[in-house]
BAFILUM-73125 format. One record per residue: x negated, y negated, z of N, C-alpha, C in turn; chain. Coordinates in nm, 2 decimals. Layout:
<r <X Y Z> <X Y Z> <X Y Z> "A">
...
//
This chain:
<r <-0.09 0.12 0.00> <0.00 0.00 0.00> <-0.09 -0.12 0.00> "A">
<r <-0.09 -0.21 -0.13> <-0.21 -0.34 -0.15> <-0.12 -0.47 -0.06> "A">
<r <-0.16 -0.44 0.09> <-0.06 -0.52 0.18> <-0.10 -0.65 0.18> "A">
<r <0.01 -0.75 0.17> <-0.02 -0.89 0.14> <-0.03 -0.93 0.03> "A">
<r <-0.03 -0.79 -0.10> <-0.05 -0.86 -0.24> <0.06 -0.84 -0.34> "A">
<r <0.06 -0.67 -0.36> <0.14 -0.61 -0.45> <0.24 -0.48 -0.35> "A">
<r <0.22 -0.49 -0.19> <0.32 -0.38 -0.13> <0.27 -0.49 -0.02> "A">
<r <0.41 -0.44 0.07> <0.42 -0.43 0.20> <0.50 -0.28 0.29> "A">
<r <0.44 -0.25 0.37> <0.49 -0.15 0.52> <0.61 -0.20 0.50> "A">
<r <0.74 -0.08 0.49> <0.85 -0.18 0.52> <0.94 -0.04 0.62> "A">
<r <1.02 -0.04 0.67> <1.13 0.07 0.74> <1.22 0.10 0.64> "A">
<r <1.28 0.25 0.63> <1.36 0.29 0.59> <1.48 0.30 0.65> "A">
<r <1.57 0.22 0.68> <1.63 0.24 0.82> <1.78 0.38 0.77> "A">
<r <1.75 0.42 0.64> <1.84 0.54 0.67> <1.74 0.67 0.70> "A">
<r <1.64 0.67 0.69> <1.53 0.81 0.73> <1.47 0.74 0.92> "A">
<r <1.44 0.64 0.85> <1.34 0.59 1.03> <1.18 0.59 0.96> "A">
<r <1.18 0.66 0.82> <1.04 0.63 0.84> <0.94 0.52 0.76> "A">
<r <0.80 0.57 0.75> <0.80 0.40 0.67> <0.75 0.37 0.50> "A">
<r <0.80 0.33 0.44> <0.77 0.33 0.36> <0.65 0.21 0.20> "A">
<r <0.64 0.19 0.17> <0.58 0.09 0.07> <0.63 0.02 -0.06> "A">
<r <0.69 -0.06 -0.03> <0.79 -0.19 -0.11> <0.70 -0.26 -0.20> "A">
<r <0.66 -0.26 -0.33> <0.65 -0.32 -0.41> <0.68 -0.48 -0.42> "A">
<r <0.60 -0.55 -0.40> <0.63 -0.70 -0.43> <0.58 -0.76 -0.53> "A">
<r <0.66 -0.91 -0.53> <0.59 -0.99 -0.61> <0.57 -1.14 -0.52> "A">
<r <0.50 -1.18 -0.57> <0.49 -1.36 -0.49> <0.59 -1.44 -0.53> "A">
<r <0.69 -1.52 -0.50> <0.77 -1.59 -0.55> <0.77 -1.72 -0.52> "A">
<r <0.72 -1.77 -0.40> <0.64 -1.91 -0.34> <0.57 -1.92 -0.24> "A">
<r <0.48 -1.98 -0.24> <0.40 -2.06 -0.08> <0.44 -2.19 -0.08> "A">
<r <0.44 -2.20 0.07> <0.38 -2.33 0.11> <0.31 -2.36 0.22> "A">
<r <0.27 -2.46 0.28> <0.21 -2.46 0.38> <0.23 -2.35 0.53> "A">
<r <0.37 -2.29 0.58> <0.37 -2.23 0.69> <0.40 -2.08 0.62> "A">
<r <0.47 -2.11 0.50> <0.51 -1.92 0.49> <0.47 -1.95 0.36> "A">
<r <0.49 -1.79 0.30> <0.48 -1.72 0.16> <0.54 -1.65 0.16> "A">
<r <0.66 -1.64 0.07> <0.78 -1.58 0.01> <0.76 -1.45 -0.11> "A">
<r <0.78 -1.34 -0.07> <0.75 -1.22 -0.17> <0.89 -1.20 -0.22> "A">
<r <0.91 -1.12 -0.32> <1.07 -1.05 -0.31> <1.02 -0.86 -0.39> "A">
<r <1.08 -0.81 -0.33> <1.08 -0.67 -0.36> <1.09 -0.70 -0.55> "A">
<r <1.01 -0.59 -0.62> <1.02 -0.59 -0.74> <1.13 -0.49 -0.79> "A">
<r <1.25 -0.55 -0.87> <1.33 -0.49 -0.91> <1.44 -0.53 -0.86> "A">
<r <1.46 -0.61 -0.75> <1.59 -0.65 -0.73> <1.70 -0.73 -0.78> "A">
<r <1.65 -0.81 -0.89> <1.76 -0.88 -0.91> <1.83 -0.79 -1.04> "A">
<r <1.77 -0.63 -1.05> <1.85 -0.55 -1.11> <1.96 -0.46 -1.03> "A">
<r <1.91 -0.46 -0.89> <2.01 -0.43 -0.79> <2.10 -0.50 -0.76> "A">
<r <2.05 -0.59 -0.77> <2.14 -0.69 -0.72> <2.32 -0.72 -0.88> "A">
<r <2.24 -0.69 -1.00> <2.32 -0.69 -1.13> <2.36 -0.53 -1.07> "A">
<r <2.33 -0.46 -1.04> <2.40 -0.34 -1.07> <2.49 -0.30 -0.97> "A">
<r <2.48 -0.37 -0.86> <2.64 -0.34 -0.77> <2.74 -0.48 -0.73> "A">
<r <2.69 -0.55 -0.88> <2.80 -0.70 -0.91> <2.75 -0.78 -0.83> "A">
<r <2.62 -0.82 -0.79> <2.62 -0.96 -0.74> <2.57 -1.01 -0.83> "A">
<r <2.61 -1.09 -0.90> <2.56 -1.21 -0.99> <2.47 -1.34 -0.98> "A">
<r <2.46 -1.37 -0.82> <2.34 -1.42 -0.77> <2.20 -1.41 -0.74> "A">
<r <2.09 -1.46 -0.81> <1.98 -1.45 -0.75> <1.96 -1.59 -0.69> "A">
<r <1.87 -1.55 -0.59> <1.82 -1.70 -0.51> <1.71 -1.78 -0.60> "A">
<r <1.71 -1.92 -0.55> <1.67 -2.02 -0.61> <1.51 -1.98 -0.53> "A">
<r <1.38 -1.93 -0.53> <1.32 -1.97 -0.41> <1.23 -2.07 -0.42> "A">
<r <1.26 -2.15 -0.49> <1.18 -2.30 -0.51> <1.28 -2.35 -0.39> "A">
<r <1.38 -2.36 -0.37> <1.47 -2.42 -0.33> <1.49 -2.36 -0.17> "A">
<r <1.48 -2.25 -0.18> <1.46 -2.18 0.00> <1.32 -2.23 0.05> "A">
<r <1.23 -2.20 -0.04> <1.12 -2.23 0.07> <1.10 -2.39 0.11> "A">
<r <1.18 -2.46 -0.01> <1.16 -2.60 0.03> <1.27 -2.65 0.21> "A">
<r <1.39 -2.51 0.18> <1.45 -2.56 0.33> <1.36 -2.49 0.42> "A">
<r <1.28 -2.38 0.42> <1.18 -2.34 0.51> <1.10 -2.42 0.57> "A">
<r <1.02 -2.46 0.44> <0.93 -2.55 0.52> <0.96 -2.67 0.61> "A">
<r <1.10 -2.73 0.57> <1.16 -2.84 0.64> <1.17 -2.80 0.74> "A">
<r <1.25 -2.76 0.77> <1.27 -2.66 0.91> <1.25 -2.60 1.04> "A">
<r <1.07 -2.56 0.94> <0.99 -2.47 1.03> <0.95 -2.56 1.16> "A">
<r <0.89 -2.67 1.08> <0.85 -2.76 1.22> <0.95 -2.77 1.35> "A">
<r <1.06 -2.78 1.32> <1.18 -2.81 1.43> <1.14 -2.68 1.56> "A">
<r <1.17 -2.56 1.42> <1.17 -2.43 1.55> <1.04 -2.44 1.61> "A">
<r <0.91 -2.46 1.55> <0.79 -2.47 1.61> <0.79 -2.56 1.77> "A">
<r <0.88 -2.66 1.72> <0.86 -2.76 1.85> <0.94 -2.71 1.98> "A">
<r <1.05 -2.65 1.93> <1.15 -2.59 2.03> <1.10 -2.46 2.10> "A">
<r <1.01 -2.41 2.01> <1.04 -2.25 2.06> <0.80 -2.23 2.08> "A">
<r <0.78 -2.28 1.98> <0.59 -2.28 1.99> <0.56 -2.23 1.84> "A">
<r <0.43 -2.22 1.84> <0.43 -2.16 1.68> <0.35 -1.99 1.71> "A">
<r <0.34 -1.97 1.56> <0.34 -1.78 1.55> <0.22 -1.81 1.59> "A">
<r <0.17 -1.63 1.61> <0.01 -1.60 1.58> <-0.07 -1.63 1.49> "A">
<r <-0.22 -1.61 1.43> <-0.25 -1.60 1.33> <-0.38 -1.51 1.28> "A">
<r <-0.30 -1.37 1.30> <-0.43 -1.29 1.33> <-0.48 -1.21 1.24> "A">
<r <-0.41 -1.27 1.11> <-0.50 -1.26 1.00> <-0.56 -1.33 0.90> "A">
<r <-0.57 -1.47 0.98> <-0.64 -1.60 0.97> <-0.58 -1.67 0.84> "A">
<r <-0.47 -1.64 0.76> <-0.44 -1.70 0.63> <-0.33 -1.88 0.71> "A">
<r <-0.30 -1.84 0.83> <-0.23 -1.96 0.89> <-0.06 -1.99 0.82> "A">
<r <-0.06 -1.91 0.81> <0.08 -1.86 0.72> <0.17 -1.71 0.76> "A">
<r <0.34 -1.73 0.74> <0.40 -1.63 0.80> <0.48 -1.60 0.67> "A">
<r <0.44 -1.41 0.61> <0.48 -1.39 0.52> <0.63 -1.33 0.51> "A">
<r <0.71 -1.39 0.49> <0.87 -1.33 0.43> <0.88 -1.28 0.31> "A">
<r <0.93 -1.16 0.34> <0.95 -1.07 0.22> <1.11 -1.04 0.23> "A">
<r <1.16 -1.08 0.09> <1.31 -1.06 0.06> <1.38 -0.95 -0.03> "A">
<r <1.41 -0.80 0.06> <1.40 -0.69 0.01> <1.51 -0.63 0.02> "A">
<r <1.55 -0.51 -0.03> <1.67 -0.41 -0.03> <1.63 -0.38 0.11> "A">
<r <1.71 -0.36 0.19> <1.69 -0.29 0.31> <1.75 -0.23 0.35> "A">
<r <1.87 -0.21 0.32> <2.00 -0.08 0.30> <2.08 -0.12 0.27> "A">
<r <2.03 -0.06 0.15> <2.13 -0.05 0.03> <2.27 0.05 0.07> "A">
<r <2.25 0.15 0.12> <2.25 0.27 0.10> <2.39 0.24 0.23> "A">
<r <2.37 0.18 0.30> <2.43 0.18 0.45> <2.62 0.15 0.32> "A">
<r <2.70 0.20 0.44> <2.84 0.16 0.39> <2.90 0.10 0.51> "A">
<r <3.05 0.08 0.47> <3.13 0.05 0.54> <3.14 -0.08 0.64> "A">
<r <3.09 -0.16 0.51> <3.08 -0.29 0.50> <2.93 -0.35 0.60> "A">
<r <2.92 -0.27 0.71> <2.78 -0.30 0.77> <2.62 -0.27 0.70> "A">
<r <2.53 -0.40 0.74> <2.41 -0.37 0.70> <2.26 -0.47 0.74> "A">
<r <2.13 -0.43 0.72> <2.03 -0.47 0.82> <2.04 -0.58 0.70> "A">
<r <2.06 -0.72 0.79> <2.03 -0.85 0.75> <1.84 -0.88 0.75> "A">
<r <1.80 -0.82 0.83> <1.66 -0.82 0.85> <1.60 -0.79 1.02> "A">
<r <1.48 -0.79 0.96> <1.42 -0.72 1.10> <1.29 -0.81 1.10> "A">
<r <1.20 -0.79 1.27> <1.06 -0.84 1.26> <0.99 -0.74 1.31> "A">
<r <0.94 -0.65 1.29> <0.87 -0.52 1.39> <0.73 -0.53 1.43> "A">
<r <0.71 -0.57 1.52> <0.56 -0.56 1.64> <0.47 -0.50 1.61> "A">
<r <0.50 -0.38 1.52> <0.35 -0.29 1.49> <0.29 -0.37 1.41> "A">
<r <0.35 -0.46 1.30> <0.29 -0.54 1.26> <0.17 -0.63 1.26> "A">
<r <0.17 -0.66 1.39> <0.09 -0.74 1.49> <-0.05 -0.67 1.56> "A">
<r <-0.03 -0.53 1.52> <-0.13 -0.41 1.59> <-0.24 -0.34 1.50> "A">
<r <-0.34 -0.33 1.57> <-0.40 -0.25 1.47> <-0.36 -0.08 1.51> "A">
<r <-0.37 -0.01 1.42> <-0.31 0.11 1.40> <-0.43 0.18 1.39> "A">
<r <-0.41 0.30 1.52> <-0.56 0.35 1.58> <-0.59 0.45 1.45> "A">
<r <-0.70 0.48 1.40> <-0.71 0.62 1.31> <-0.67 0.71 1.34> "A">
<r <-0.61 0.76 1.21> <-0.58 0.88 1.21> <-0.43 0.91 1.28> "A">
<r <-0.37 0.79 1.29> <-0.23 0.77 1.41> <-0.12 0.82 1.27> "A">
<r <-0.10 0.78 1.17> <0.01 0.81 1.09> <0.05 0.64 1.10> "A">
<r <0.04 0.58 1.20> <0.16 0.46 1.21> <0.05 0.36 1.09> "A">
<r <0.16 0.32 1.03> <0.15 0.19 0.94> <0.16 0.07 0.99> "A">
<r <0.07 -0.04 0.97> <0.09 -0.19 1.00> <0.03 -0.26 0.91> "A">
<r <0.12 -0.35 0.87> <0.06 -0.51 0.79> <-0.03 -0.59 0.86> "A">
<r <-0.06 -0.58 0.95> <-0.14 -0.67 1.04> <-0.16 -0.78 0.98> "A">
<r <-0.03 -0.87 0.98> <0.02 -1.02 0.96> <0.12 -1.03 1.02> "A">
<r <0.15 -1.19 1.04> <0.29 -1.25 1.11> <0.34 -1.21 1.00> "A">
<r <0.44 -1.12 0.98> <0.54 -1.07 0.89> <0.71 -1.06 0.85> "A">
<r <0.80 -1.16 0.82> <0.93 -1.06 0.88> <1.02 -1.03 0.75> "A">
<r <1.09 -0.95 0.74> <1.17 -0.90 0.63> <1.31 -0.93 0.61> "A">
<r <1.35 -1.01 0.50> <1.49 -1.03 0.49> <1.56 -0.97 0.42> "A">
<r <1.69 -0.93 0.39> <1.76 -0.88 0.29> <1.77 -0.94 0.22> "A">
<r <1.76 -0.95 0.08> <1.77 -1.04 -0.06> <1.96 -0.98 -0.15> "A">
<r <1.99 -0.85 -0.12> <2.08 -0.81 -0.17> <2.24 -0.89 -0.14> "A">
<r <2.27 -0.83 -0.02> <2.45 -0.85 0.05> <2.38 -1.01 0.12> "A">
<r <2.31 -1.02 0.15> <2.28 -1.16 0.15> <2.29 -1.28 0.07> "A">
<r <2.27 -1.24 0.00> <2.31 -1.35 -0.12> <2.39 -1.39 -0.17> "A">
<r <2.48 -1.28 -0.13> <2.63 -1.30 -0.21> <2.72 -1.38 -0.06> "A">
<r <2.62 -1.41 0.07> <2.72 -1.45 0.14> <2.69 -1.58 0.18> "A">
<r <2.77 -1.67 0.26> <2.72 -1.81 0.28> <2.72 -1.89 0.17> "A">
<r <2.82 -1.88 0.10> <2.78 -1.98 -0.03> <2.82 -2.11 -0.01> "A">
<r <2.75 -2.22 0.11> <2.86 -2.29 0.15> <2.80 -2.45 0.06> "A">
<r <2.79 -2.54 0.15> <2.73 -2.66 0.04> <2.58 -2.69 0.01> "A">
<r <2.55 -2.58 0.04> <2.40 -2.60 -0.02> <2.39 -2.55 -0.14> "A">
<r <2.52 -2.43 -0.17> <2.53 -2.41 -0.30> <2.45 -2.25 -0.30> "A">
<r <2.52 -2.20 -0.42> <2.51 -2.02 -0.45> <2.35 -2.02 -0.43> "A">
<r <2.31 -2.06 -0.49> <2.12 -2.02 -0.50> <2.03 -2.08 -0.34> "A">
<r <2.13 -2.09 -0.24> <2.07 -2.07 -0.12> <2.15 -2.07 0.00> "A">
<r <2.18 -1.93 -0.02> <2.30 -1.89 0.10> <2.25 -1.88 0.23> "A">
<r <2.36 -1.95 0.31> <2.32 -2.03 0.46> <2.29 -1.87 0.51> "A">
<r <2.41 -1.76 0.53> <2.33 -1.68 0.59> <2.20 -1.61 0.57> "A">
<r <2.11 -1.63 0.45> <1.98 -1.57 0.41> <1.86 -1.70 0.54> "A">
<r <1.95 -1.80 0.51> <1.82 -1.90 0.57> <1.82 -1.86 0.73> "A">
<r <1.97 -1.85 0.80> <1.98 -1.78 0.89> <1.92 -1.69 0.99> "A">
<r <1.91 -1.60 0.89> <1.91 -1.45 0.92> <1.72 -1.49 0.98> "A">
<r <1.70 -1.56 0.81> <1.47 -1.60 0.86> <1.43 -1.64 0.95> "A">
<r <1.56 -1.75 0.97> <1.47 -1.87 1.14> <1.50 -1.73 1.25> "A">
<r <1.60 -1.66 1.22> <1.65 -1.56 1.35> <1.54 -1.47 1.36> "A">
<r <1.48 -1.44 1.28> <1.39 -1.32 1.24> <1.27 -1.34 1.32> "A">
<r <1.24 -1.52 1.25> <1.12 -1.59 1.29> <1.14 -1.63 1.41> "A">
<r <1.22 -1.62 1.52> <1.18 -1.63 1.68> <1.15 -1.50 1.67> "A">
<r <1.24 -1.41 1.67> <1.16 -1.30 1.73> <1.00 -1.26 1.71> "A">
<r <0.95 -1.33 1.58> <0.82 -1.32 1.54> <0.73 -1.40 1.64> "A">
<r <0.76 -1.51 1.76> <0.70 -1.61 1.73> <0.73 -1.57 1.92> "A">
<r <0.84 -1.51 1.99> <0.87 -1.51 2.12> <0.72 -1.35 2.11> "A">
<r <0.74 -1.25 2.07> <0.69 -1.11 2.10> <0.56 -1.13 2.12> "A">
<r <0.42 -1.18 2.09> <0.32 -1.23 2.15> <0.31 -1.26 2.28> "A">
<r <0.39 -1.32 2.33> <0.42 -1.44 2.46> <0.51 -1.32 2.58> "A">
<r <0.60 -1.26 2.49> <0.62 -1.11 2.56> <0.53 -1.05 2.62> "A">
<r <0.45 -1.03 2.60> <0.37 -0.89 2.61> <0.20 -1.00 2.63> "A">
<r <0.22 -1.11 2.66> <0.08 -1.18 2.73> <-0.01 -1.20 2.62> "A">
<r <0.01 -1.23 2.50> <-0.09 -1.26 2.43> <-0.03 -1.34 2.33> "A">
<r <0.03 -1.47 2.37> <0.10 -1.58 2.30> <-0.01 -1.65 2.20> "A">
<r <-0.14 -1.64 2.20> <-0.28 -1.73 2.17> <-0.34 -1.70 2.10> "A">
<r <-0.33 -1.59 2.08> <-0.41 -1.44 2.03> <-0.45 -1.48 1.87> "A">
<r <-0.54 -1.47 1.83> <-0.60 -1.48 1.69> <-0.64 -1.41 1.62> "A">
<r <-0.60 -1.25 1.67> <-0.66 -1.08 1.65> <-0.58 -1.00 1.67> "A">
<r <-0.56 -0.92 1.57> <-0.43 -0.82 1.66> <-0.48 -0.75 1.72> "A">
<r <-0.38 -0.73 1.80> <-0.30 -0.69 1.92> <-0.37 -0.51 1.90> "A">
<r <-0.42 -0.47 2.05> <-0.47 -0.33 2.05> <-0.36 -0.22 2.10> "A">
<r <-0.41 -0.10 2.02> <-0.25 0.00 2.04> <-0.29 0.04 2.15> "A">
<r <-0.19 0.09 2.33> <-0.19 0.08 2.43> <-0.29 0.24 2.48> "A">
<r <-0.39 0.24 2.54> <-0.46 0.37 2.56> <-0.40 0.42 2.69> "A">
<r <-0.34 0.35 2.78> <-0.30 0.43 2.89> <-0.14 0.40 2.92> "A">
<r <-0.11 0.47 3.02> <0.08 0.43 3.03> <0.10 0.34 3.11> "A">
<r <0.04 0.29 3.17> <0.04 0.14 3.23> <0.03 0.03 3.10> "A">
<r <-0.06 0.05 3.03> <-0.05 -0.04 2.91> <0.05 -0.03 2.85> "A">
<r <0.10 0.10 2.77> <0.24 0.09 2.74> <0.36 0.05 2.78> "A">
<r <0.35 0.05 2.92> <0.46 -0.02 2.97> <0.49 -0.15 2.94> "A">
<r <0.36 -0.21 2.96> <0.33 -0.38 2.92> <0.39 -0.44 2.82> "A">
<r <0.39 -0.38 2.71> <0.39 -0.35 2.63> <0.55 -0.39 2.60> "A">
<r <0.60 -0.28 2.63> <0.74 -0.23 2.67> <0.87 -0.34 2.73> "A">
<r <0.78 -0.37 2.84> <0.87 -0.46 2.96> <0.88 -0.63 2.91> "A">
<r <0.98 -0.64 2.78> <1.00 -0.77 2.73> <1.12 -0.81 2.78> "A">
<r <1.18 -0.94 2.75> <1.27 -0.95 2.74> <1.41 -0.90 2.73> "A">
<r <1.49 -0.95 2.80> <1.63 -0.89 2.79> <1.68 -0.92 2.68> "A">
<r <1.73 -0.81 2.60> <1.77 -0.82 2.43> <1.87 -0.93 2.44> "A">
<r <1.98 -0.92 2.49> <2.06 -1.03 2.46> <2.02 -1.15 2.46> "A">
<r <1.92 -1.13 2.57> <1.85 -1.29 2.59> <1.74 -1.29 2.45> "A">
<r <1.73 -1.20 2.42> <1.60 -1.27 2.30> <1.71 -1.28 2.19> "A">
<r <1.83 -1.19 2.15> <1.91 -1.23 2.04> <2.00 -1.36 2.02> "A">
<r <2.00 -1.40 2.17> <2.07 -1.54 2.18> <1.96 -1.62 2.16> "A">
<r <1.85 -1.63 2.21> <1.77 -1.77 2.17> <1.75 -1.74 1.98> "A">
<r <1.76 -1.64 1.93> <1.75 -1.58 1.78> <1.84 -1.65 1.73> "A">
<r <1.97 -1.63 1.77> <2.04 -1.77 1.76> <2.09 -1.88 1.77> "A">
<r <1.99 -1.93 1.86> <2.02 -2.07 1.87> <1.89 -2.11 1.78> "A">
<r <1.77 -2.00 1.79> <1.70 -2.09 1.63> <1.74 -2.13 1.53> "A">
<r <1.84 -2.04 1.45> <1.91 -2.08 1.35> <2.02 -2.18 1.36> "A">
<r <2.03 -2.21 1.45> <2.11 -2.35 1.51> <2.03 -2.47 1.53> "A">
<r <1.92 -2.44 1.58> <1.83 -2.58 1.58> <1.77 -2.60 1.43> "A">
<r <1.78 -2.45 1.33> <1.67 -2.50 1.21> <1.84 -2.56 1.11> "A">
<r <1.91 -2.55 1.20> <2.09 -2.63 1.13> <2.14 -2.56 0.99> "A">
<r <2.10 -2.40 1.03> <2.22 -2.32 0.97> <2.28 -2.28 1.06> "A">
<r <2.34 -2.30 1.20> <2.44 -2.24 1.29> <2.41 -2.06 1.32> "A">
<r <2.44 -2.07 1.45> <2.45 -1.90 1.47> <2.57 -1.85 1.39> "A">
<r <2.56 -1.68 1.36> <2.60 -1.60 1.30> <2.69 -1.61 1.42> "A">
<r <2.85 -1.62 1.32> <2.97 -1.67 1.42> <2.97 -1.48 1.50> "A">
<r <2.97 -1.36 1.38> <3.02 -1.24 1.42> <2.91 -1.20 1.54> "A">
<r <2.77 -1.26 1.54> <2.69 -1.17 1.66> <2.72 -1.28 1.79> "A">
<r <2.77 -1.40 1.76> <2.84 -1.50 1.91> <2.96 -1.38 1.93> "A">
<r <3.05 -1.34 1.86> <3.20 -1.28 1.87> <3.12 -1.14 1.97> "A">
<r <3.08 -1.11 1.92> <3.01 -0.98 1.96> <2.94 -0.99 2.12> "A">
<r <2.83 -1.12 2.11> <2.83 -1.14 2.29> <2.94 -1.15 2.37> "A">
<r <3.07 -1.21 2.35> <3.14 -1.25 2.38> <3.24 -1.14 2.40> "A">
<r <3.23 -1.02 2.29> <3.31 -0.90 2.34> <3.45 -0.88 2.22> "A">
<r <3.50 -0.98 2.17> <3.61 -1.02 2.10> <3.63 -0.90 1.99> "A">
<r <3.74 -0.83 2.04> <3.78 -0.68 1.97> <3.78 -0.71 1.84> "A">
<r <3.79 -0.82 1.75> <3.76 -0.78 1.62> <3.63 -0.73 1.54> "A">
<r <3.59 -0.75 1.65> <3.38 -0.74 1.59> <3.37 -0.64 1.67> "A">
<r <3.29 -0.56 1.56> <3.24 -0.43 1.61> <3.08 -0.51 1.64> "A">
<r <3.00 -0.39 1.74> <2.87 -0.46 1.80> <2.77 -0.33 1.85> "A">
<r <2.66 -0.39 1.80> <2.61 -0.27 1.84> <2.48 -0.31 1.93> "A">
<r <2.41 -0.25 2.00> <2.24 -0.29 2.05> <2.29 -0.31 2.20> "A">
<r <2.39 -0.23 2.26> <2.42 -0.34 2.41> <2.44 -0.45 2.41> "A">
<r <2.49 -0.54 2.32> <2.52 -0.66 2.28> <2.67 -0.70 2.35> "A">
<r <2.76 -0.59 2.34> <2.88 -0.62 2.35> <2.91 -0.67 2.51> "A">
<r <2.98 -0.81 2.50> <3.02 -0.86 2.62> <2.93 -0.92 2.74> "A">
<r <2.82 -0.93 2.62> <2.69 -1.01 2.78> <2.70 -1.14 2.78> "A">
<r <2.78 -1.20 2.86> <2.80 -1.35 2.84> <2.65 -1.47 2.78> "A">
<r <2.70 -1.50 2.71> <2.57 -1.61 2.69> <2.57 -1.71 2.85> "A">
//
């Protein structure tokens, strides 16, 4: 996997395991670099979405943005010295039905070096992954089809979690990744973060401070409200 250039490590989240996504570059700017999985916007023509994103036009709300969540929340690591946080905009389950599906993820191994001979894969970059697919077709509000609020959303939400997990686990500073744990005390460390609801509520209130609003269904969802189904222990923890 030519990570950072032509693939990235990504999750399979109907197997669990990991696999290697094909990219292409689509923009930089100063804080991120925007990849998209190669072949999607034939995925995207093949189960009727007729939208592709603008990403001249996303990264330009990115970079506006970024500084806000920076001030509010701190800024990422950078421990693969490029000073940049790469978003990749990929299929990520496709495959899932009944109307649910992963908006995106930020996964910690990322951040790790991956001891030999372990099997575990890591990008060893600030990295987070968005869906490019059912994302696009939603949020089409006045910023217009080619940059749906939920996509920008879903990033800033992704990007706390990228930016709180360092600071978790005591190495908020850190300019090297992060070593994989040799004893069970270290794993614990490791381990003992944050209370989920509390990290998925500050997730969104990023996306509230970068002024795409939280995702009304995961507020419904803290909140318990029988029409939203919920999943993660989510359901009913008061904000």
């Amino acid at each position: 996997c030519n990570i950072g250039n032509s693939g990235f490590w990504t999750i399979d989240f109907t197997t669990g395991d990991d696999k290697c996504v094909r990219v292409r570059k689509v923009a930089e700017g100063n804080s991120v670099i925007l990849f998209e999985e190669v072949g999607l916007d034939e995925i995207r023509e093949e189960i009727g979405i007729t939208i592709n994103p603008n990403y001249t036009s996303v990264l330009s709300e990115i970079e506006t943005k970024f500084p806000l969540l920076k001030d509010a929340i701190g800024n990422p690591t950078d421990i693969n010295g490029d000073g940049k946080v790469s978003i990749v905009f990929l299929n990520i389950s496709i495959s899932i039905t009944g109307g649910s599906f992963v908006g995106g993820y930020f996964n910690p191994l990322d951040l790790f070096i991956a001891p030999p001979f372990s099997g575990i894969n890591t990008n060893q970059r600030e990295v987070i992954f968005v869906d490019a697919v059912f994302l696009t077709a939603l949020g089409n509000n006045r910023r217009g089809a080619l940059i749906p609020k939920d996509m920008l959303s879903t990033v800033f939400h992704e990007l706390q979690h990228l930016i709180r997990y360092p600071w978790e686990v005591g190495k908020g500073n850190t300019t090297v990744p992060l070593q994989f744990p040799r004893t069970q005390s270290e794993l614990n460390a490791l381990l003992d973060t944050d209370s989920l609801w509390i990290n998925e509520g500050t997730s969104e209130l990023a996306s509230d401070i970068a002024g795409f609003g939280p995702q009304e269904s995961r507020l419904a969802c803290l909140r318990a409200d029988p029409a939203y189904g919920c999943q993660n222990l989510l359901n009913g923890k008061s904000l």
